[in-house]
N, C-alpha and C positions, 0 to 999 in steps of 0.2 A: 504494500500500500504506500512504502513513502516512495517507491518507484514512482507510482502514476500521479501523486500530491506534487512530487517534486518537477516531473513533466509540467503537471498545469502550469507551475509557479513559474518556469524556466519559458513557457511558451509565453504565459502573459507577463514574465521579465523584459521580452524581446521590445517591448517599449519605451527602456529607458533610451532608446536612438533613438527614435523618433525626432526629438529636439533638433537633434542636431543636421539638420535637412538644407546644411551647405549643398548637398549634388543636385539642388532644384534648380535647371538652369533654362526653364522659361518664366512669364508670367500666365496665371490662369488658373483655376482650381484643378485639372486634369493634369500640370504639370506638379502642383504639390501634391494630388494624390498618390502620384507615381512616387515623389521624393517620397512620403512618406512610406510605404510599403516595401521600397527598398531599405531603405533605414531600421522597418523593423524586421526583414530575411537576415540583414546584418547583424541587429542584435540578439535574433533568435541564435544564429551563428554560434553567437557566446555563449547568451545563457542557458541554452537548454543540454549542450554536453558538462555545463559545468552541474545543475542542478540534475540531471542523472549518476553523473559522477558519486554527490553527496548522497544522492539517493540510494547507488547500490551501496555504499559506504554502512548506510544505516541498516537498510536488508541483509546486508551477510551478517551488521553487530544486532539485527532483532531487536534494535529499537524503533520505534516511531510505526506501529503495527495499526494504530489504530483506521478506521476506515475514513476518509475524505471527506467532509461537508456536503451537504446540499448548496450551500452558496459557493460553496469557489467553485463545483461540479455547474451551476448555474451561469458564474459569471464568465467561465471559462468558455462555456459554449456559446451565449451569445455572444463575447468578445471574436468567436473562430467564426462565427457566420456574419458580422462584421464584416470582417478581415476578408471572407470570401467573397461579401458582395460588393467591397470595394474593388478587389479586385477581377473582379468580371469583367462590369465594365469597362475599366482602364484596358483590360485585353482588348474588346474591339474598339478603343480608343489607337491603343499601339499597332492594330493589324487597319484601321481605319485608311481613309487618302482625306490628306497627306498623312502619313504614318509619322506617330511623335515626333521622335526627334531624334538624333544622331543614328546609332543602330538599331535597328528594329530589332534584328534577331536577337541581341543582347537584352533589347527592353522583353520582347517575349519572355526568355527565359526567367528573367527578375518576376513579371509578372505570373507567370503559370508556379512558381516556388511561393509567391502572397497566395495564391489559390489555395496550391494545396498544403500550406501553412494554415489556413484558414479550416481545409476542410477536416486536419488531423486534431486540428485545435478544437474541434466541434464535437469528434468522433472523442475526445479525450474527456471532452465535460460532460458528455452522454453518457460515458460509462460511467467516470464519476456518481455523477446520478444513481445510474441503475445498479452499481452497486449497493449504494447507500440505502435505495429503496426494496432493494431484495433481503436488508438486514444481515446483510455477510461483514459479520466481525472476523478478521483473521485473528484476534486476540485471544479468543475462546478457544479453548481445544477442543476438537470434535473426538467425541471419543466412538469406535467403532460397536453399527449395532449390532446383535445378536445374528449367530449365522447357522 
């Protein structure tokens, strides 16, 4: 469990870049949309092998067992359907005429990685969820029944 906790936190980490949206180099809300989604592939980059890292860390020492939230399970997935429906757009923005700006194929790839940034991020708050609401503690020990 602090595998998939630490995933969420690591995927909606990926926003501390954002701010920093120096590689916006037109005027327009389609070209900050772009700065921004890049900035946050970049800082998912970071943060999400850094918070798996700490995550297997705590799963091999069997700490931190406890099961995820309904709210970060919540916030995580509307933040990844966010994410994906920002970037949709921006894709036929980038494959549109005139197509963005400098390289398309380059902008593609930035874009289709917000996508599916977007849609794992969704697919992670979901389960979050449906763990939580199936009542699955890994804390308890299940003890085997009668055979």
């Amino acid at each position: 469990m602090a595998m998939l906790r630490l995933l969420a936190i690591g995927l909606l980490g990926g926003v501390v870049a954002v701010p920093f949206l120096w590689v916006q180099r037109g005027d327009g809300f389609e070209y900050a949309r772009f700065a921004a989604l890049m900035a946050l592939d970049l800082g998912q980059l970071v943060t999400v092998p850094v918070e798996l890292g700490i995550g297997f860390v705590l799963a091999v020492m069997g700490l931190w067992t406890r099961t995820p939230g309904y709210v970060l399970g919540v916030v995580t997935a509307v933040f990844g359907v966010f994410v994906a429906g920002q970037a949709w757009p921006t894709m036929r923005w980038v494959d549109g005429r005139p197509s963005g700006f400098g390289d398309p194929d380059g902008e593609f790839v930035m874009v289709v990685l917000a996508l599916a940034s977007g849609v794992v991020t969704t697919l992670v708050g979901f389960s979050i969820v449906l763990f939580r609401w199936s009542g699955y503690d890994p804390s308890e020990r299940q003890t085997p029944g009668p055979t």
